[in-house]
N, C-alpha and C positions, 0 to 999 in steps of 0.2 A: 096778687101777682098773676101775670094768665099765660097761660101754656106755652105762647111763642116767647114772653120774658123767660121764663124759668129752664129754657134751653138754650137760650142765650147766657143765660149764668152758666151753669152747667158746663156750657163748651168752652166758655173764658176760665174758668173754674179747674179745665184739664189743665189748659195751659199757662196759668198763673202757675202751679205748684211744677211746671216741669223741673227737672233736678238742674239743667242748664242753668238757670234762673236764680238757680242758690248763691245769696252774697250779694246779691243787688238791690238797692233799693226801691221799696215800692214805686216810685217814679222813674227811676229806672229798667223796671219792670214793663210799667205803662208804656215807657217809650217802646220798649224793645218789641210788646207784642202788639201795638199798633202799626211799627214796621213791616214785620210780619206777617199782618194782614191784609197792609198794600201791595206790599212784594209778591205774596202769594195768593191773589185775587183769582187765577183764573183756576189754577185746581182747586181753592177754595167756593167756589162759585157751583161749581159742578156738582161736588160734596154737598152745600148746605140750602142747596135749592130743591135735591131729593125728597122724597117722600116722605125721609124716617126725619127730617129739620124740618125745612121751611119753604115749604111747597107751595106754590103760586107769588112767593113773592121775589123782588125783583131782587138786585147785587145792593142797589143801593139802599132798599130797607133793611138789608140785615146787614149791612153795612151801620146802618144807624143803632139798629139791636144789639151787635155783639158792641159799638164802642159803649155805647150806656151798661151795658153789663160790665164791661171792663172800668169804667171810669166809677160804679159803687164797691167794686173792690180796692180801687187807689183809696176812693174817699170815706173809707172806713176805717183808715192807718192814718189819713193826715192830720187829723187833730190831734191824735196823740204825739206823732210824729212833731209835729211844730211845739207843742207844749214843751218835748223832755229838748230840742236843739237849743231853745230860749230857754229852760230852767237848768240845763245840767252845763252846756257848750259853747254860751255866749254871758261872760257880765258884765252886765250894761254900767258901769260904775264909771267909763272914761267920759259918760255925756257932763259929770260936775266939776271936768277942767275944760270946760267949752263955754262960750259966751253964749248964750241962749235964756230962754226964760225959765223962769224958778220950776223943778219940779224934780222927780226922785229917780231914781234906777228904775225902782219898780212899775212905778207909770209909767214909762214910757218902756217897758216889757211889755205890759200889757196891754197898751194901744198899738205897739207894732206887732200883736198875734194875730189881733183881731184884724190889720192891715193884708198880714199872710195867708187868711181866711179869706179875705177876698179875691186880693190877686191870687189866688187856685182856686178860684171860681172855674176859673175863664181857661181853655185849653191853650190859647196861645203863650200867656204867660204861666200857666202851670208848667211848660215844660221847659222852661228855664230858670225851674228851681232843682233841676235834676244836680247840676255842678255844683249849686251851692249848698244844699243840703249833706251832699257827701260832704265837702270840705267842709261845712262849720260842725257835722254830725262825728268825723274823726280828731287829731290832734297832729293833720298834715299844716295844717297853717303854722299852730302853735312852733311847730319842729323847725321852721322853715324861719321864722320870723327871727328865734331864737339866735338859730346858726347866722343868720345875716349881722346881728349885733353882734356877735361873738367876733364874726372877721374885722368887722368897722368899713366897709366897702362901699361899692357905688349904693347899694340898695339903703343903707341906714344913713349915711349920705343926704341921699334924696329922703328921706323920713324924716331927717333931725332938722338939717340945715335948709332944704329945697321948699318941705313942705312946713317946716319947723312945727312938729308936733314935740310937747312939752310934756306926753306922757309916760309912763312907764313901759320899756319893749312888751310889757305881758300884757297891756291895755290897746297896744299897740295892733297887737294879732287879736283883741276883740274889736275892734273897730273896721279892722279889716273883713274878721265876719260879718259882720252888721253890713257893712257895704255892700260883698257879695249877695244880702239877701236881699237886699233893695232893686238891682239890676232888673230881675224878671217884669218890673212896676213899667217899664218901655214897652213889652208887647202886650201887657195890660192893655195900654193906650194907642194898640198900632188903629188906624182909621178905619171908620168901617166894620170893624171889627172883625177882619181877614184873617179868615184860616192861615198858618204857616207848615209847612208841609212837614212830618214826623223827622226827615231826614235832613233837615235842612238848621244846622248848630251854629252856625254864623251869625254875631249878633252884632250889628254895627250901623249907626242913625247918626244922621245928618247932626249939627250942631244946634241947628233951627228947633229940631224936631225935641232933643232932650232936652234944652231950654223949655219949650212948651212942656214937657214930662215933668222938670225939677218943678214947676209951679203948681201942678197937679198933688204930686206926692206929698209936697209942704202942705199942702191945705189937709191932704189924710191924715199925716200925722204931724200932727203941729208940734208935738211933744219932742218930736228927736231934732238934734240941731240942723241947723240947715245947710249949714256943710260938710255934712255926715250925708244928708239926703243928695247934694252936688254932685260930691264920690260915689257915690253911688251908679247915679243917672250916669255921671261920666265917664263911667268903667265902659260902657257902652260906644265910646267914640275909638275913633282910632288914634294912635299914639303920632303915629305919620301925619297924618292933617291937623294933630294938636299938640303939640309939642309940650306945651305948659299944665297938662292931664296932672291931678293931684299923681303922686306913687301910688297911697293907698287903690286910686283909680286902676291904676295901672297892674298892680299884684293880683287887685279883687278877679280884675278882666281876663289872666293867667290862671291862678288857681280853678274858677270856675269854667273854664274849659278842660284843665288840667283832672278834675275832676269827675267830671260827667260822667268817663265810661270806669272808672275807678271802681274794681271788685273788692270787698273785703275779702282778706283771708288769700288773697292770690299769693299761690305759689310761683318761685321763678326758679326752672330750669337752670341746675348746675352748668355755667360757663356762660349762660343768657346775661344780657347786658340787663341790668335791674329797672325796673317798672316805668321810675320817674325819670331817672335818665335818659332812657331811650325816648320817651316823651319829650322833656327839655331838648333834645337834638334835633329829633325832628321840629320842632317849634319852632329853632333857631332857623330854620330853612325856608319857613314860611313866614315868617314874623308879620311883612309885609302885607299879606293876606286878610292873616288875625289884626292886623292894629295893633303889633306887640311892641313892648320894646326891647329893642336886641338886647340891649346892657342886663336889663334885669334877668332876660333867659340865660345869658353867659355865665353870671352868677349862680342863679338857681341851678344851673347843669352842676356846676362847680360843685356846688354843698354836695347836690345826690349824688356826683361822683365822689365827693371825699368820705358821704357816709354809708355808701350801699344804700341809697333807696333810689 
């Protein structure tokens, strides 16, 4: 390691452990201080072009040295991190009421780790695992999925009857994770292989384009069924220009926004309207933006208002 790397860790090093930072996950970490260092490029520039950093060289090579410093401290938690989301947060059991080819829970675990491993190769779609890692990492799916069966409304509706899934609500919400983590496989494949700017969470592709994506994905992982891999790619579209979007497409495309900036441990302010509601409200105002769909936000507001979250 030579001198200008190892102050480059160093100074990513202060700012990884700041106390702000506490309750986030490592990829949500990565996002926030890649932000950070665009946002504050010009007193930073002044700072680490001195004497006592990184002297003679330009904005844009320590622009390259602090993210590489930054991106071996994400990539030191991922593996683990994907290991315990796939063995402790997601069972893969609902692929053996699927028509597909013969093969077990467990293979097809562990061809879609090694799939995760790839797509967070790549920065573009490593940061659109931020949403879905919180959500399949906690038990806000499971919660959400739950309460929807419990009413019988538009949402399990559309699940039973719309999308006619035949399996059990609790397989129900793993399959919905398994979706959510498929999604990031779109800027996997953006062209080119174009930067997507740190600030920029909006994730929504042409029909053409995730067509071309669904064919890709199937070939990675031939093992998970192919209409597990559709809903996936499709969470991706908009609800407005596609009317007939699976649900699960549609909840994955919710949660994993819903989730991104999601703190563990957040406390809410005695008389504060609670976390995910005020989330769901604002949602409903923009639906149109996200590709959401109203009905499903109406509900989902509904639950977090009936249960404090």
């Amino acid at each position: 390691m030579n001198t200008d790397h190892e102050k480059a860790v160093k100074f990513i090093g202060r700012l990884w452990d700041n106390p702000s930072l506490v309750g986030l996950s490592p990829l949500q970490k990565e996002a926030q201080l890649l932000q950070f260092l665009e946002m504050n490029h010009k007193p930073l520039q002044s700072t680490l072009t001195s004497p006592i950093f990184f002297p003679g060289f330009s904005w844009a090579q320590i622009q390259v040295l602090l993210r590489d410093a930054l991106a071996e401290y994400t990539n030191q938690t991922l593996p683990s991190l994907f290991q315990t989301v796939l063995n402790k947060n997601i069972d893969f059991s609902f692929i053996q009421h699927m028509t597909h080819r013969s093969t077990t829970p467990s293979a097809v675990k562990n061809q879609f780790a090694q799939f995760l491993s790839t797509l967070s190769s790549k920065v573009n779609s490593r940061k659109e695992f931020i949403g879905p890692i919180v959500g399949v990492g906690t038990d806000l799916i499971d919660r959400y999925v739950r309460e929807a069966f419990r009413r019988q409304k538009y949402i399990s509706f559309e699940l039973r009857k719309v999308q006619r899934l035949k399996i059990s609500s609790n397989e129900i919400a793993h399959l919905i994770k398994t979706t959510m983590l498929i999604r990031p496989a779109v800027r996997f494949f953006v062209p080119g292989g174009q930067v997507v700017p740190s600030n920029r969470n909006l994730l929504l592709v042409s029909h053409a384009f995730a067509s071309n994506v669904v064919v890709q994905v199937t070939k990675a992982i031939p093992l998970m069924p192919d209409v597990v891999v559709k809903a996936g790619i499709n969470s991706t579209l908009s609800f407005q220009d596609n009317p007939f979007l699976e649900s699960t497409s549609r909840l994955a495309s919710v949660f994993a926004h819903r989730c991104r900036n999601l703190k563990s441990g957040m406390i809410i302010d005695r008389g504060a309207e609670s976390s995910d509601k005020s989330w769901f409200s604002v949602a409903r105002k923009n639906y149109k933006f996200y590709g959401f769909d109203l009905d499903m936000l109406m509900e989902l507001h509904g639950i977090a208002t009936e249960n404090g979250w």
